[in-house]
TITORSE-624685 format. One line per field, with one value per residue (C-alpha): residue in one letter; y, x, z. Coordinates in steps of 0.1 Angstrom, whole numbers. Each point is the difference from the previous one (the first is absolute). Example, Ala and Ser with C-alpha at 12.3 -4.5 7.8 and 13.67 -1.06 7.14 Angstrom:
BEGIN
res c(a | s) $
py c(-45 | 34) $
px c(123 | 14) $
pz c(78 | -7) $
***
This chain:
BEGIN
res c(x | x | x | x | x | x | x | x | x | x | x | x | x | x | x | x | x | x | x | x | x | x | x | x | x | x | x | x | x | x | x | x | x | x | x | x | x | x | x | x | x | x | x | x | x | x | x | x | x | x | x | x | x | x | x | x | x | x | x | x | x | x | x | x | x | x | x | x | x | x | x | x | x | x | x | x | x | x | x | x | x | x | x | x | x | x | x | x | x | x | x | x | x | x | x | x | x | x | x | x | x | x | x | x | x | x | x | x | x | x | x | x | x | x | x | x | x | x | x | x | x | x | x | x | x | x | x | x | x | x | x | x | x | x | x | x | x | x | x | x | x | x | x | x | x | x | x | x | x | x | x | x | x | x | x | x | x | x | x | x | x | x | x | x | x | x | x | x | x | x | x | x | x | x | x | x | x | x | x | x | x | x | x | x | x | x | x | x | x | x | x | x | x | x | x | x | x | x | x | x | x | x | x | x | x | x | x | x | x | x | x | x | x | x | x | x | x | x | x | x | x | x | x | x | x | x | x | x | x | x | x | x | x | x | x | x | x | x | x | x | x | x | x | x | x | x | x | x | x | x | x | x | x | x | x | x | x | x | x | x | x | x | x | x | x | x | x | x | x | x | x | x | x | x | x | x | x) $
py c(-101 | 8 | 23 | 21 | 35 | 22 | 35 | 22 | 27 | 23 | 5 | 28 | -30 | -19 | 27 | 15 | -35 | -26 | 1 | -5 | -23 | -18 | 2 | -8 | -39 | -2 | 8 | -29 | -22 | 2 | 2 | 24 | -5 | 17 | -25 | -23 | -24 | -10 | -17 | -35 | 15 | 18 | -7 | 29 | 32 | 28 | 28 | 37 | 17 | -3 | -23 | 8 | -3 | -39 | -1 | 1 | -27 | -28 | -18 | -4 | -7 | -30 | -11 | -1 | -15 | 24 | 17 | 38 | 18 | 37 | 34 | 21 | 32 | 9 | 24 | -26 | -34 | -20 | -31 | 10 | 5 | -32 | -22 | 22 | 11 | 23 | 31 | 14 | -6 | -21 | -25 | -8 | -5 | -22 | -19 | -8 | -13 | -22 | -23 | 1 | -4 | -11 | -8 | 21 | -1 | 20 | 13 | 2 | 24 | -1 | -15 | 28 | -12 | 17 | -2 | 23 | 10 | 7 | 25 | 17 | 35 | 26 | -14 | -10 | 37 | 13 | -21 | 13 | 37 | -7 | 7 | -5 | 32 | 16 | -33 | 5 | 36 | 2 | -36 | -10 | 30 | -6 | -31 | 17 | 24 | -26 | -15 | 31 | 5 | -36 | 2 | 36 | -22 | -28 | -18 | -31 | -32 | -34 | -28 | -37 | -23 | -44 | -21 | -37 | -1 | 30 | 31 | 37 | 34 | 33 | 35 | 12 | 29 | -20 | -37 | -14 | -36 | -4 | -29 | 16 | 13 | 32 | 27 | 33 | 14 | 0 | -30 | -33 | -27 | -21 | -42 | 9 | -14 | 3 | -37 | -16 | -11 | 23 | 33 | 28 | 18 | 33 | 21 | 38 | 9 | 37 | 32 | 25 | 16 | 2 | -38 | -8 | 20 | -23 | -30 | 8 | 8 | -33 | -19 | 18 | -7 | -41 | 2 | -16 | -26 | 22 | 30 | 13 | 5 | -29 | -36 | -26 | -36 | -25 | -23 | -12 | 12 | 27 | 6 | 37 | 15 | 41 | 16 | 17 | -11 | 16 | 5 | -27 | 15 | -27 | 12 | 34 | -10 | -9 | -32 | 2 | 2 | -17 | -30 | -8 | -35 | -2 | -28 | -6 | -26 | -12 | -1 | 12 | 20 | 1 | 30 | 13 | 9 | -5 | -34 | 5 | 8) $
px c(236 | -15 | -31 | -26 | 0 | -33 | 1 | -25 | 19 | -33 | -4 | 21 | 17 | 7 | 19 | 16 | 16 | -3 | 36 | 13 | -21 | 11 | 36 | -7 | -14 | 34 | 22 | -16 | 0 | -31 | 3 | -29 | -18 | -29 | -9 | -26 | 8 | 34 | -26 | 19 | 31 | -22 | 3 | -25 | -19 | 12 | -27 | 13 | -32 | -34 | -31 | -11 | 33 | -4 | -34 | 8 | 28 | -19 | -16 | 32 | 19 | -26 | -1 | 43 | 4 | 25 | 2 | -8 | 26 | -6 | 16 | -30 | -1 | -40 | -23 | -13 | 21 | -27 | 15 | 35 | -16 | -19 | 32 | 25 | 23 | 21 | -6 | 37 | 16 | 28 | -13 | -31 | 24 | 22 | -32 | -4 | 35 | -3 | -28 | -24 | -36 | -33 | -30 | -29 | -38 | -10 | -42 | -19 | -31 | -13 | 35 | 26 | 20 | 10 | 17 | -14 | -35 | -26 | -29 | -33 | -16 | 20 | 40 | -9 | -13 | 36 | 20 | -15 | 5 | 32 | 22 | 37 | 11 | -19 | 18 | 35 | 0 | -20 | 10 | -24 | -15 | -22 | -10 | -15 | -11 | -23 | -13 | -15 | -16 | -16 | -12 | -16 | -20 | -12 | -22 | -20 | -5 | -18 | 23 | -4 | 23 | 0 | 28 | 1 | -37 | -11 | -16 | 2 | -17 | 8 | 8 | 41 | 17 | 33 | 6 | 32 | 9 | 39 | 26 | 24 | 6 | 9 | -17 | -9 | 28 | -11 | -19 | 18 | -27 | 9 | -6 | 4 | 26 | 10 | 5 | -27 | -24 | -27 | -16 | -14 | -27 | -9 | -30 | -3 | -37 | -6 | -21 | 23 | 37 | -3 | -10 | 30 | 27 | -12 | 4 | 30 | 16 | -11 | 13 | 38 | -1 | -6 | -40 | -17 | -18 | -22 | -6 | -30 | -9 | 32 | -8 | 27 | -5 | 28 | 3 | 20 | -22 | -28 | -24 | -10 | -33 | -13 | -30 | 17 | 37 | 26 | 39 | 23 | 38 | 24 | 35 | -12 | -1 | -29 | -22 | -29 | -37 | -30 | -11 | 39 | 10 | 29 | 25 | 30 | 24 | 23 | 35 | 4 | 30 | 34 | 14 | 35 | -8 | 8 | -15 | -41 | 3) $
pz c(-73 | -30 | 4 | -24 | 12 | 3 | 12 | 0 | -16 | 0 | 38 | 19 | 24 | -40 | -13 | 32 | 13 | -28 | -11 | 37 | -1 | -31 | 18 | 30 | -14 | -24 | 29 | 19 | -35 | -15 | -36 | -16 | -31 | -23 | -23 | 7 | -31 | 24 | 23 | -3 | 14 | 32 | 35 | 13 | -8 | 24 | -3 | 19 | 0 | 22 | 7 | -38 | -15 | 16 | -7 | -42 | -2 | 29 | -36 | -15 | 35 | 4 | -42 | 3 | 28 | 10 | 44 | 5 | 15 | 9 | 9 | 18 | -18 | 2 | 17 | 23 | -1 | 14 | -13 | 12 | 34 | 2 | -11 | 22 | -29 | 8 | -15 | -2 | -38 | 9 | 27 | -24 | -24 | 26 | 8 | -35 | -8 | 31 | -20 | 34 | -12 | 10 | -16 | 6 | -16 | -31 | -4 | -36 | -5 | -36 | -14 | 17 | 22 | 37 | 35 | 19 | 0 | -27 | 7 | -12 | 13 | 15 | -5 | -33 | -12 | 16 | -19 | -31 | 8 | 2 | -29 | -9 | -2 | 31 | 22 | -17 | 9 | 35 | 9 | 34 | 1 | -38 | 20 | 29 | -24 | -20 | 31 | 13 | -33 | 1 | 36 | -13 | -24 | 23 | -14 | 14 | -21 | 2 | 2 | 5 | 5 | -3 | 18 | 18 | -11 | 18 | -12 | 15 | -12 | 12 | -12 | 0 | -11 | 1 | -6 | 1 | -6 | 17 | -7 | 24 | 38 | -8 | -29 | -10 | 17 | 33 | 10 | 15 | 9 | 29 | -8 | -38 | -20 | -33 | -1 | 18 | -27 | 3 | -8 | 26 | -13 | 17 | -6 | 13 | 3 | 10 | -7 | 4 | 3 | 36 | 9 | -35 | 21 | 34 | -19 | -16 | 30 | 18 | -29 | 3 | 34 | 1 | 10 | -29 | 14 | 26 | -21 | -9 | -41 | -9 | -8 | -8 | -14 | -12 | -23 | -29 | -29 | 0 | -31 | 6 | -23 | 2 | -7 | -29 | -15 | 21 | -5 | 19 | 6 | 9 | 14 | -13 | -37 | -19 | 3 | -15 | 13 | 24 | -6 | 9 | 16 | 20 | 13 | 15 | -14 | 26 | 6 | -40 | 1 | 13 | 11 | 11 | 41 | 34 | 10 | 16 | 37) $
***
């Protein structure tokens, strides 16, 4: 197998275990390259990095053609989690030299492409706090860091929302629109698949750190549905306007603002995993 190799030589993971890494894959065969003008000769892209490290090549995974193999090295691995790679160097590596893949779904907002979940409000403002250098150095704890920052700054906005001809208004300090079972690190939605065709929009509507904290810990612990300040709608495309234009993160890299519509295009891309349980 012939693969192009992305690492995310800027994170602290990158440069501490990209080389084993790199090893690891060519003792099990799988010959690395740089160059993207070898693309006839390609068999895969093998990305070591995180959920944005995967986020940046999904365009040119789906324009070539070519299955996504990768070797978890992120903060949070929500994609790892979701399709049960393994997160140890060599048996990712095994798993991709054994050719097992599935196809899973791929969701657009505003023309960026994503697999896990795209949001506006609260997650959003963390993931631009966030710099390179702070996460390189401190690792999870910058993240935690940039969170408590954005919750310090909660501020409530007018969203509405159009999908299957229906309408909904409401007020949120965090929307999140999620192609996958499992994302931001902590949260694994039960009857969510990252394969199933549709989208799961989530809205948390609350005045306050107190009543944020409640519903964040009701979402950890599996009780969306019956929780006070959280409403959930599915569907497989949402258009979503705001009173004023607000920042959209997807897969914690930049995807422009509201009005944003977003989709899910099925079964797009093959990746190197264990097959769906």
């Amino acid at each position: 197998m012939r693969a192009l190799w992305v690492l995310n030589s800027q994170s602290r993971r990158g440069r501490q275990l990209g080389g084993a890494a790199g090893e690891r894959l060519a003792a099990h065969g799988v010959e690395l390259v740089k160059d993207t003008r070898e693309l006839s000769t390609l068999d895969a892209i093998v990305v070591a990095g995180g959920d944005g490290t995967v986020a940046r090549v999904i365009r040119f995974a789906l324009e070539s053609g070519l299955p996504l193999g990768l070797i978890p090295l992120g903060t949070f691995n929500d994609l790892a989690r979701t399709l049960q790679i393994p997160f140890d160097i060599d048996e990712a590596s095994a798993l991709i030299a054994s050719g097992r893949m599935r196809s899973i779904d791929v969701a657009r907002v505003n023309n960026v492409y994503y697999l896990n979940e795209a949001s506006v409000g609260i997650s959003s403002r963390a993931a631009r706090l966030q710099t390179a250098s702070e996460k390189q150095r401190f690792g999870l704890l910058a993240v935690l860091n940039s969170v408590l920052h954005a919750i310090g700054h909660i501020r409530p906005f007018r969203a509405e929302i159009l999908f299957d001809s229906q309408a909904a208004r409401f007020r949120s300090v965090q929307l999140t629109v999620a192609n996958s079972s499992h994302f931001g690190g902590l949260i694994t939605v039960n009857g969510a698949a990252i394969d199933d065709g549709w989208l799961d929009l989530y809205s948390v509507e609350v005045d306050g750190i107190a009543s944020l904290l409640a519903v964040a810990g009701a979402i950890v612990s599996g009780r969306r549905r019956a929780t006070d300040g959280l409403r959930a709608y599915r569907s497989a495309a949402f258009a979503v306007a705001t009173s004023r234009p607000r920042r959209i993160t997807a897969d914690g890299e930049p995807a422009g603002t509201t009005p944003a519509h977003f989709e899910v295009l099925p079964r797009a891309l093959r990746v190197f995993a264990p097959p769906a349980d």
